[in-house]
Structures are given as structure tokens and as C-alpha cells.
N, C-alpha and C positions, 0 to 999 in steps of 0.2 A: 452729718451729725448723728451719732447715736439716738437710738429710739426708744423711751419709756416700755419697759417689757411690764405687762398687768401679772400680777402673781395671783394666784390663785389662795384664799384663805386655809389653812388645813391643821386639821385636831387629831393626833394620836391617840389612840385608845390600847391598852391602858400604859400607865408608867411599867413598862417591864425591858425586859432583854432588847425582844424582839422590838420594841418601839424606839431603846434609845441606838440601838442599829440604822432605824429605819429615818435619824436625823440626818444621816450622811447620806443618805440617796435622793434626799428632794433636790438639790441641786437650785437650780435658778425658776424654775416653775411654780414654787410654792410657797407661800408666806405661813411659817409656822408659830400660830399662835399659843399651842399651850400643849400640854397630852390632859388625859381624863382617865381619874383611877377612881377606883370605890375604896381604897383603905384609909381613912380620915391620916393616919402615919405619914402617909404620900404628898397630901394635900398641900398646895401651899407655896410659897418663893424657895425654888429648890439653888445649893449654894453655884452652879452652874450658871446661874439666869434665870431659867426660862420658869414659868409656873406649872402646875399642878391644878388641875380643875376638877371639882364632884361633877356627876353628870348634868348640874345647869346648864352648865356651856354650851351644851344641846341646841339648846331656845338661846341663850345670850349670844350666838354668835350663828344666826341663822342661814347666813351665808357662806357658810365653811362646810367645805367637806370633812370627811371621818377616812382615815384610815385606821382601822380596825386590825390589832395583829396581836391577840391574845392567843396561848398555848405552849404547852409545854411536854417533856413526855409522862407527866402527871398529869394533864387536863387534856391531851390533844383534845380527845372520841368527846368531850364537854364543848368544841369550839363552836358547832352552830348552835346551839342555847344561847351560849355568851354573848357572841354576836349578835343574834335576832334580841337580844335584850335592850339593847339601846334603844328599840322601837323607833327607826328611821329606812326612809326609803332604799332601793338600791341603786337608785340616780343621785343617791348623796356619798355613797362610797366611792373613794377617791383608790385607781394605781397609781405605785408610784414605782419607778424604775428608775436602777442608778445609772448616769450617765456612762458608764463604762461596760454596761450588758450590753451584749452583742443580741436582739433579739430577729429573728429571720422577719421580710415581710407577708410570710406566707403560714407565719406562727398567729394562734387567735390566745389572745387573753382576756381573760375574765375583768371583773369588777374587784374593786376592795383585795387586790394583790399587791406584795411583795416583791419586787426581785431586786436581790441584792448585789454588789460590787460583781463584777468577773462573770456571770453567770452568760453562759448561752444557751440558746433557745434553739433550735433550727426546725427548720420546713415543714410544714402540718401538722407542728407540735400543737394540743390544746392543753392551756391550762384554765380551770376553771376558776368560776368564783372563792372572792373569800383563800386566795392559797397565798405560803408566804416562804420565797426559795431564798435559804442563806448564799455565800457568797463561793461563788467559784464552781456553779452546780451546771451539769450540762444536760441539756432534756436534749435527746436525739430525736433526730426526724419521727413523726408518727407515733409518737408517744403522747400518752394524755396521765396529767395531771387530775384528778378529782376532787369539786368543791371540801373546803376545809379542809385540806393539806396541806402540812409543813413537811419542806424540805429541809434537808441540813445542809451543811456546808462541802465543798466536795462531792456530792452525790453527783452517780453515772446512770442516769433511766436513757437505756440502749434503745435501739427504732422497737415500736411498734408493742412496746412495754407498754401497762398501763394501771396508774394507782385509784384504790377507791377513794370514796368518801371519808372524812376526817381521820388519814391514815397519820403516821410521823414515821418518816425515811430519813433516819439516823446518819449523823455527816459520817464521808468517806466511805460509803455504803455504794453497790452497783447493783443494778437490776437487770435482769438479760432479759436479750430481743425473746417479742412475744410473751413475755412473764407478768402476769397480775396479781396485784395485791391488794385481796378483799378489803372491802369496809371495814373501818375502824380497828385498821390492824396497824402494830408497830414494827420496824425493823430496825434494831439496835447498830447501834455506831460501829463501822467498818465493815459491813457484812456483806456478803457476794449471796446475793440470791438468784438461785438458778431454776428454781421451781415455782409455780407459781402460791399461794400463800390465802388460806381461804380466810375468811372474815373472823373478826373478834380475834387476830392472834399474834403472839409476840415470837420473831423470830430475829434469830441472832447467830452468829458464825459465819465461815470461809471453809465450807460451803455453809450458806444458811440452815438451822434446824428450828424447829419448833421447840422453843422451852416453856409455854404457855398460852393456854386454850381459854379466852376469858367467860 
């Protein structure tokens, strides 16, 4: 006889992109109760089903995790404020990964991540807390991910790459082995970066340039 599978309770935060992406990857794991936005516009029985919750939900549903996937390439370098604002633990942030990631078992991931449809991971990749990788992204061996970074769709982080803190790696974008990219830097959609890319900068092209020092 088939066996009762327990679901786990879980709140998206906020209503956006990246959240209504992130319905399709719970899978059978999670019982999805609502997402949680702050624009009163959002609030509400949305014509989809599902509702919209201000941050009460918090406390009214104290048994549910959060997954947390706010940002964009307007607010990346703002994601851990955002985040740390909901004022909750880091044993209440939920991953969730799509049933269809291929992820190595010798890859470590963080808390309060993302990975979307297609993505692979392989062998001593780390990806940190808080990151959230669109679909079809491939982090090669020995490559690390840094807390508060979003990955785009398509993106190639080659072995031994490695991105900073609340960076945003533009889909269809590649990173070559050995290559880092400082803190709270952006690299714009399709771009082959070959060098590595120091903090606060926005870089863009085939081969990548700097077109902005923030």
C-alpha cells in the first residue's frame, strides 16, 4: 500500500519572478501555503489560487519554513538587508531544489537556496547561503558560489571559478576556470568573462569589459 508522504509547510517570499519560478520546483516535498509580499497591491486571493500574505504569516504559521528569493539586477547588492529583514532564524530557511537538478554528492549547499529546473552542480562545488540559480546553469567542479547570489539561466561557472557576495551572473554568461568575481559585482547577460572582476563592478561583453565602477 502506498505510504502517507508528510510535506513540509512553506512561504515564499516575496511575490515576484523568482518566487513564482520557484512553484515549479517544490515538487512533492512541500506544502505551499501562500508567498509574503510587502506591497499592499499584491496582497490578497491572487486569480491563480493561491494567496498573498503581509508579513503576519511569520507568526500565523509558525511552523513553515521561508524560502526567501528576492532580487533582481536593480536590487541584487540590497539582497542581504532584504532578507535579514524578515527577522527569522537560519534553521527556518527552507532549500528547495527541482526535481530534475542533477546535483553531485560531493557538492555542499547552503541554506535558503534556489536551484532551478536542469541545473547541475558537480563535485566540490559550494554554493552558499541565501543563493538562487535559474534553470539550466552548470557550476563545474570546485567552483564556489557566494552567499547572496543569483545566478541566471544558462550560466557556465567553469572548475575552480569563484563568485563573491551578493554578485548577479547574467543568464547565458560563462566564467573561466580560476576566475573571480568580486563582491557585489554584476555581469550582464551573455558575457564570457575571462579575467577575473574586482568588487562593486558591472561587467558586460565577449570577451567581458568593465563599463562600470560603482
Amino acid at each position: 500500500m502506498p505510504q502517507n508522504i508528510s510535506r513540509q509547510d512553506i512561504l515564499i517570499f516575496p511575490f515576484n519572478g523568482n518566487g513564482l519560478e520557484a512553484l515549479d520546483c517544490l515538487g512533492t516535498h512541500f506544502n505551499f501555503i501562500g508567498f509574503i509580499d510587502d506591497t499592499p497591491e499584491k496582497q490578497g486571493t491572487h486569480p491563480a489560487g493561491f494567496i498573498v500574505f503581509d508579513r503576519k504569516a511569520l507568526t500565523d504559521f509558525p511552523g513553515a519554513i521561508v524560502l526567501a528569493v528576492p532580487g533582481s539586477p536593480q536590487n541584487y547588492a540590497s539582497r542581504e538587508k532584504i532578507i535579514a529583514s524578515l527577522g527569522i532564524s537560519e534553521d527556518r530557511f527552507a532549500t528547495v531544489i527541482h526535481p530534475s537538478a542533477n546535483i553531485s554528492p560531493r557538492a555542499t549547499i547552503g541554506k535558503n537556496v534556489l536551484i532551478m529546473a536542469g541545473t547541475v552542480i558537480c563535485g566540490n562545488a559550494v554554493i552558499g547561503n541565501h543563493v538562487c540559480i535559474l534553470p539550466n546553469s552548470v557550476i563545474h567542479h570546485d567552483s564556489e558560489v557566494g552567499t547572496y547570489t543569483l545566478v541566471g539561466s544558462g550560466v557556465v561557472l567553469t572548475g575552480y571559478s569563484k563568485t563573491g557576495i551578493c554578485c548577479y551572473i547574467g543568464s547565458k554568461s560563462s566564467i573561466s576556470n580560476f576566475v573571480e568575481i568580486g563582491n557585489y559585482s554584476l555581469i550582464g547577460i551573455g558575457s564570457n568573462v575571462l579575467n577575473s572582476v574586482p568588487e562593486n563592478s558591472i561587467y558586460a561583453g565577449n570577451p567581458a569589459r568593465q563599463i562600470l565602477k560603482k
